[in-house]
N, C-alpha and C positions, 0 to 999 in steps of 0.2 A: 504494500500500500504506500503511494507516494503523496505527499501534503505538497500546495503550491508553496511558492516563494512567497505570495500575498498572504496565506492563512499564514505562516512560520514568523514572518518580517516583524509585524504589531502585538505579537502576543509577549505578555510580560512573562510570561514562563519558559519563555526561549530559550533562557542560558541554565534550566536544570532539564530541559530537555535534548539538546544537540549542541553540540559544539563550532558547526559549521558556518561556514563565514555567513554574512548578512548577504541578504538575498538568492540565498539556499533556501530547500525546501527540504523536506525530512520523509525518509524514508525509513518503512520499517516491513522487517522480514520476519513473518510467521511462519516454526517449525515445524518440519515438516510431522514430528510425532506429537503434536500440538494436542491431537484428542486423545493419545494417551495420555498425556501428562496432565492433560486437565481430568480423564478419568482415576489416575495415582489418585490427584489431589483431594477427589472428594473419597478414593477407597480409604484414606487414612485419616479422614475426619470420622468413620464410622469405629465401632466399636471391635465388629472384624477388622479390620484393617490396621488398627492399632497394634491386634494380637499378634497378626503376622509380621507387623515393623519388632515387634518385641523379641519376636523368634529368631530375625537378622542378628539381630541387635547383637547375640551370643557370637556369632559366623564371624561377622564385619568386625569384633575385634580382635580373634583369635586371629584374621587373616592380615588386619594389621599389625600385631606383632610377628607373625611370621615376615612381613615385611620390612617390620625396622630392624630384625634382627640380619636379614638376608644384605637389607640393601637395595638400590635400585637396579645395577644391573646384573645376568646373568655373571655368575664366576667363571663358569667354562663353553668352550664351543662344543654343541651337541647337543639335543634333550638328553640324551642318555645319564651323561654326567650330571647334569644341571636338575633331573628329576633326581639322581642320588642325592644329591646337595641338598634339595628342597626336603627329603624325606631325613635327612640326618637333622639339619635346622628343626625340622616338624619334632622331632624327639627331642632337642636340645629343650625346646619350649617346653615340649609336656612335662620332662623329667623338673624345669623350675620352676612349674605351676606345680606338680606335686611337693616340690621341697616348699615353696612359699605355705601350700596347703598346712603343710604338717607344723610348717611355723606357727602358725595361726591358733592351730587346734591345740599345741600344746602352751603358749600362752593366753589362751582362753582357759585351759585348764588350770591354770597355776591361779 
């Protein structure tokens, strides 16, 4: 959708809306997955939908510590290697989510 230079030029709300010189008009581009995302936004105003964000919620951070601990790029050339890499990383986590675990439990107990 493009806005003339005439609707753009006299409006007082010009400079939080475009940055572009004076006597420009504004254009604006709608995504192409547009009605998913407008149907996301109303599945996670619902009661389901909140469930299912809750259920990521566990995934999305296990998968970012497996990333902060990896890194951003591959270690080695190959999936071969680099899935062995991912699957050792993936242990290294579990093994100090259990030792954190046992921290916990036993100065809960004390």
């Amino acid at each position: 959708m493009e806005f003339d230079p005439e609707i753009c030029g006299p409006c007082s709300l010009r400079c939080l809306c475009t940055l572009s010189a004076s006597g420009k008009g504004r254009l604006v581009r709608i995504s192409e997955d547009e009605a998913l995302q407008q149907k996301l936004r109303k599945l996670q105003g619902t009661p389901a939908g909140r469930e299912r964000l809750r259920a990521r919620t566990g995934v999305e951070h296990r998968l970012a510590h497996l990333a902060a601990r990896q890194g951003p790029k591959a270690r080695y050339r190959g999936t071969r290697k680099n899935l062995f890499d991912l699957r050792r990383i993936a242990a290294v986590e579990n093994l100090d989510t259990t030792r954190r675990t046992k921290e916990y439990a036993t100065k809960a107990a004390a």
